[in-house]
N, C-alpha and C positions, 0 to 999 in steps of 0.2 A: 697780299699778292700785288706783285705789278700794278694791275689793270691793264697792261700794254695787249688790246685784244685785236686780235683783225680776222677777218675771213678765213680760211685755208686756204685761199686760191690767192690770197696775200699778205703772203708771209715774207717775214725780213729775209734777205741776204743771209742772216744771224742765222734764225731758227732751221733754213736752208742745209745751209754748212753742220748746223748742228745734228740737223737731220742724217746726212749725208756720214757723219762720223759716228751713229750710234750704229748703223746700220753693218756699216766696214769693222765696226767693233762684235756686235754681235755674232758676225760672220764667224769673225776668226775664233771668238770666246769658244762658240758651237766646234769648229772642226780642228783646230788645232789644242785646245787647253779641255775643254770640256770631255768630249767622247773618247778620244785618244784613251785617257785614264782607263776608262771604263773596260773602253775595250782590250784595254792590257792587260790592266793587273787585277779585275773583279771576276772573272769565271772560274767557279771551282773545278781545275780539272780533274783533280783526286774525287771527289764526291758527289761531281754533280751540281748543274746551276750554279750559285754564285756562291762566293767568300760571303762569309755573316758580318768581316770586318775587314777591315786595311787602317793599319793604324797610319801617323805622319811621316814615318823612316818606312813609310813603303812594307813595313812586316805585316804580316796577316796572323793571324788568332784561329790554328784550326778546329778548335773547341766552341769556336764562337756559335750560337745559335742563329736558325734563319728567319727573317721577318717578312712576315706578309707585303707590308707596307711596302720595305725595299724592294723586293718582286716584283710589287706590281706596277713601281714606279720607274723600274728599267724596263718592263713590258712598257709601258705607255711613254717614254722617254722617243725608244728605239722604233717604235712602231711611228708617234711622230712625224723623228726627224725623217724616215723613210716616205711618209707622206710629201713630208717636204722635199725632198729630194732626189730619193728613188734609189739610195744605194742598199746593194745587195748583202754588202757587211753587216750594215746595221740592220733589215731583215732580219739576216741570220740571228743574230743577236736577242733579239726579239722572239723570237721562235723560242733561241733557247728557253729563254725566261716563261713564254705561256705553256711549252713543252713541261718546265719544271713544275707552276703551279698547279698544271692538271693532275700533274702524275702522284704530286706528295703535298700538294697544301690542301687541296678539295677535300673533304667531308662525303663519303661517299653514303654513309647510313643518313647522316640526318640534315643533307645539304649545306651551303654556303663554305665560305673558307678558313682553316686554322689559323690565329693567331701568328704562331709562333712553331718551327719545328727543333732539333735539336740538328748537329752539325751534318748530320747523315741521314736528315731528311727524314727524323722519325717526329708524328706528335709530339712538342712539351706542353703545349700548349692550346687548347682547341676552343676557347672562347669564341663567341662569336661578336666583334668588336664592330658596330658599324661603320665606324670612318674607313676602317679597314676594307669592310663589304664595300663601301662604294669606291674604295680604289681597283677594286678589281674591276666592278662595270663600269671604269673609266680607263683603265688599258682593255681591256679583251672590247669595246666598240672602237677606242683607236686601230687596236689590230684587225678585227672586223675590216676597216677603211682601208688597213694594207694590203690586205689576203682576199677581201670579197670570201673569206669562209665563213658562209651559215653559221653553224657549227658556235662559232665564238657571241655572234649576236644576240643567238639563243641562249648563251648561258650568262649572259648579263640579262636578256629578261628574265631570265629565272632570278637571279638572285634581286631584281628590281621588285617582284612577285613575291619574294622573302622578305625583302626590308618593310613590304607594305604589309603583310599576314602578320609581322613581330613585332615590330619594332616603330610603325604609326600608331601615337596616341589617339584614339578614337575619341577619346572623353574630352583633352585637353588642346589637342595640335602639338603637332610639332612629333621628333623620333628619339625614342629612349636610346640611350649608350650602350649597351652590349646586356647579350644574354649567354648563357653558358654555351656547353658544346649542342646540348641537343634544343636550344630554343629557350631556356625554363630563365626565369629571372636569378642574377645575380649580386652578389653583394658589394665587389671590387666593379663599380662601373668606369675605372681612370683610363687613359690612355696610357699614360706614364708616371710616373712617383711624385712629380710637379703638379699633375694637374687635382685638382678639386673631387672629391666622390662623387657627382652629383649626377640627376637623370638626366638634363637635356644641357648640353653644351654649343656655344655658338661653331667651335670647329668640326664638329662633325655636322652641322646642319649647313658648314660651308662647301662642305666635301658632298654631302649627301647632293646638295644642288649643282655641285657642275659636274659630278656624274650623269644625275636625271639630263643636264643642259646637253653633253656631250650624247647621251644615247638618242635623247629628243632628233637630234638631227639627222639620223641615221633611221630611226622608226619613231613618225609622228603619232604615236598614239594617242588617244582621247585621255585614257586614264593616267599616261604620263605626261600629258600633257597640263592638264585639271593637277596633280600635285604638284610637277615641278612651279607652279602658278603659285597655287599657296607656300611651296616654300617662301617664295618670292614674298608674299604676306607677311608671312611669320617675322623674317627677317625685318620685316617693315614696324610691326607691333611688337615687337620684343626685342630683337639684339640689337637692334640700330638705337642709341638714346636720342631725344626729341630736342636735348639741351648742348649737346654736345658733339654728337655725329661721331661718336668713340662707338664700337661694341660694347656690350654687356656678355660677359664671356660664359657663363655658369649659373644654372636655374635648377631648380627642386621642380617635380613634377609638376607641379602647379605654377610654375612661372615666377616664383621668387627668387629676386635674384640675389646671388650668394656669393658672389666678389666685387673689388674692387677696383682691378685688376684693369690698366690700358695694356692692349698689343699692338702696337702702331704697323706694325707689319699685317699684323691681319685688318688691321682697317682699310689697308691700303688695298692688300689685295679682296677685300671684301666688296669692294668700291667697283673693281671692273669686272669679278665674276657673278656677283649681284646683276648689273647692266648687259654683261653678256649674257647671261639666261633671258631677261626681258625681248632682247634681240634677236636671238634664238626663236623663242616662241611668238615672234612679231606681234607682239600684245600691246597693240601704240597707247592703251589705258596707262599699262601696267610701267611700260618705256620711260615715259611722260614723268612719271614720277620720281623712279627709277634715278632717269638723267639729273634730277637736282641733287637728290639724295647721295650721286655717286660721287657727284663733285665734293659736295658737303662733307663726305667721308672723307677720299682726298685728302680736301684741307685739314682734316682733322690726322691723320696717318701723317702727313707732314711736318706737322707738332713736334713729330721726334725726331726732324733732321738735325746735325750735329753741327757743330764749327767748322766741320772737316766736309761736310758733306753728304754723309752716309746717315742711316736712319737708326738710332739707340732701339733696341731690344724690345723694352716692354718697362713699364712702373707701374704704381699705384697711383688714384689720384689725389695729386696736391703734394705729390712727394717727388724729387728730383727724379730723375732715370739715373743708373750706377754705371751710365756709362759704354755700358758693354752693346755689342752689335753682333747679329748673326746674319750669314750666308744669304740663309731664304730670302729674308724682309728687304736685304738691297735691290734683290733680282723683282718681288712681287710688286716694291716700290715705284722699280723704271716700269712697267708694265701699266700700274693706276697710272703714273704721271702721264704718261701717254694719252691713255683712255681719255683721262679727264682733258689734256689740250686736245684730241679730236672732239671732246664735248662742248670748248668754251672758246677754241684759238685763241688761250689766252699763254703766251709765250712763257710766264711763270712756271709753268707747270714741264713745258720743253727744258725748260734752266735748271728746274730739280733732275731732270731725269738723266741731265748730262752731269752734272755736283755727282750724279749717284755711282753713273758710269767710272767716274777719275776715284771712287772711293772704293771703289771695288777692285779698280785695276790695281789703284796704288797698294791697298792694304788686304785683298780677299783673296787675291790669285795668287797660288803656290808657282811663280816662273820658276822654278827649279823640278818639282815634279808631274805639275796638272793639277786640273782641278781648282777647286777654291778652300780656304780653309773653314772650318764648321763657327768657329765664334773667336773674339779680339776682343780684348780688354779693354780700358779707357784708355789705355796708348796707342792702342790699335796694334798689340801684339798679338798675335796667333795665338790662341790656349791648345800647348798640344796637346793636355789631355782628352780632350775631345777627336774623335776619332776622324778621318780624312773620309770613310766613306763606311757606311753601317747600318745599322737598324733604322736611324731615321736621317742620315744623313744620303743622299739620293740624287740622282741625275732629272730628279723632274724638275724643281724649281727652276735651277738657273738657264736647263736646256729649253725649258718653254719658256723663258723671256728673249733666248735670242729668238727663237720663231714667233713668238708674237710682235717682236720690235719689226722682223722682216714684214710682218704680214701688215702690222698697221700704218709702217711707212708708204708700203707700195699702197694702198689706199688712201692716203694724204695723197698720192701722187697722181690718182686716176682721172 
């Protein structure tokens, strides 16, 4: 790093102006490039809620299947930017989306939410996948915050009530990865065909915490109060490593861990939703700790910036990265660099977030149709294969980094 540190109440000219252009960027990313998309070409109007896909020529797949995930991350996208803002479009939008999960993704015999439906809103799929579960009690208490309706708060404590009756290890710590439709243990516990079979993974116990952190602030309960805490633990004594500030991604019930595997993106953003729960739950013990670790992670997440700028993918350790860069990791990246120069004012961390900004404009943003493209090769060509907006490709990441860049500029500023 630099070392070039100073106050926040003084800051160069530099970091100033830097300031000043992430913020005019963000702006415009959110309402001209980002939402526009969404709101065009993603509602199903033939069947209901949303497209399963959109491929990069702008064609859609009406066979395509619907995902939970996608759902609930334009419910918590929409609801948001509404927070933020107050327009009535995105509202509506928003509606749609909670309108839809109620109606066809909920579980009505045996609780919580389906996987997966097919293009017409029937079950294919009724796993109950936790990273999934906690994306829902992380839109319906965003929307809760737009709508003031009960109604929604309540059924994220329900399913907060769910993930702790199933899916907390009592014996060991920490939340097993999915169980069938009706609760019962499963054999396929992946997220996707990538990831590892295994019981307890770092990305769902990253999702599981800023879920807990987001309903925390809407209903301080003791007993969500007391887990989202230990999550904070867990995170401390197991995925964070003590040698390297990398995650450890994939563990066996028992806490053996079973990859090798760095994700610089999720270190990154591991770095400031770790720190924002602490915050959240004003635990100046837990803070305290927290604040070094997050930095620590940080610099570690930053390992994978490129010559270009942007932040490479994921590798193994001791093995090059292949190069490749995706969507999410640029957006989660400016967001820790940030966290971490409000943790250190140490301007290094300002300079990455701006390298990230010009690698993302230059090489991530479709200016011909919206949006950003899902992943780039080691030339930083767009792989069209990969779909423009779909199962896992979604308007939460990059939408929540322009309102977090809003929110934590104007707090540099106060």
């Amino acid at each position: 790093m630099s070392g070039n540190k100073k106050t926040l109440s003084q800051l160069s000219p530099e970091a100033e102006n830097t300031m000043q252009n992430l913020r005019q960027w963000a702006g415009y990313q959110l309402k001209e490039v980002i939402l526009p998309f969404w709101m065009k070409y993603m509602p199903d109007d033939a069947q209901g809620g949303f497209k399963g896909l959109i491929n990069n020529d702008l064609s859609d797949d009406p066979g395509a299947p619907k995902g939970l995930i996608l759902n609930a991350r334009i419910l918590w996208a929409f609801s948001a930017v509404f927070n933020h803002e107050g327009s009535e479009a995105h509202l509506a939008l928003a509606k749609r989306a909670a309108d839809y999960i109620n109606k066809f993704f909920f579980d009505p015999e045996f609780g919580g939410y389906y996987w997966m439906l097919d293009s017409s809103g029937k079950m294919k799929q009724g796993k109950k996948q936790i990273y999934a579960q906690a994306f829902v009690i992380y839109a319906f208490t965003e929307y809760f915050v737009a709508t003031q309706d009960n109604e929604y708060l309540e059924k994220a404590k329900t399913i907060f009530n769910l993930i702790e009756k199933y899916a907390f290890d009592k014996k060991r710590n920490g939340y097993l990865e999915a169980f069938d439709r009706n609760w019962q243990p499963v054999d396929d516990l992946r997220l996707s065909d990538k990831d590892m079979n295994e019981a307890k993974t770092m990305n769902t116990h990253l999702h599981v915490l800023e879920a807990y952190t987001s309903l925390y602030r809407v209903w301080p309960d003791t007993l969500l109060k007391e887990k989202t805490g230990n999550l904070i633990d867990v995170f401390l004594q197991y995925f964070v490593r003590k040698d390297d500030y990398h995650f450890e991604l994939f563990f066996d019930e028992n806490w053996n861990s079973k990859s090798n595997e760095i994700s610089y993106g999720h270190d990154i953003e591991g770095s400031w939703l770790l720190h924002e729960a602490a915050e959240v739950l004003k635990d100046e013990k837990r803070l305290a700790e927290v604040g070094k670790v997050s930095v620590r992670m940080a610099e570690a997440g930053l390992k994978g910036l490129n010559q270009d700028g942007g932040l490479d993918h994921e590798t193994q350790r001791g093995v090059p990265s292949n190069g490749q860069t995706e969507w999410w990791a640029q957006a989660e990246a400016i967001v820790g660099c940030i966290n971490a120069f409000q943790l250190t004012s140490d301007e290094y961390f300002l300079n990455a977030s701006e390298g990230l900004k010009n690698f993302i404009e230059k090489y991530f943003v479709d200016h011909h149709s919206g949006e950003w493209y899902f992943r780039l090769d080691p030339d930083r060509k767009p792989i069209l294969s990969y779909e423009k907006a779909g199962f896992w490709k979604c308007p939460y990441h990059n939408s929540r980094m322009c309102l977090e860049i809003n929110r934590r500029i104007s707090l540099i500023h106060l």
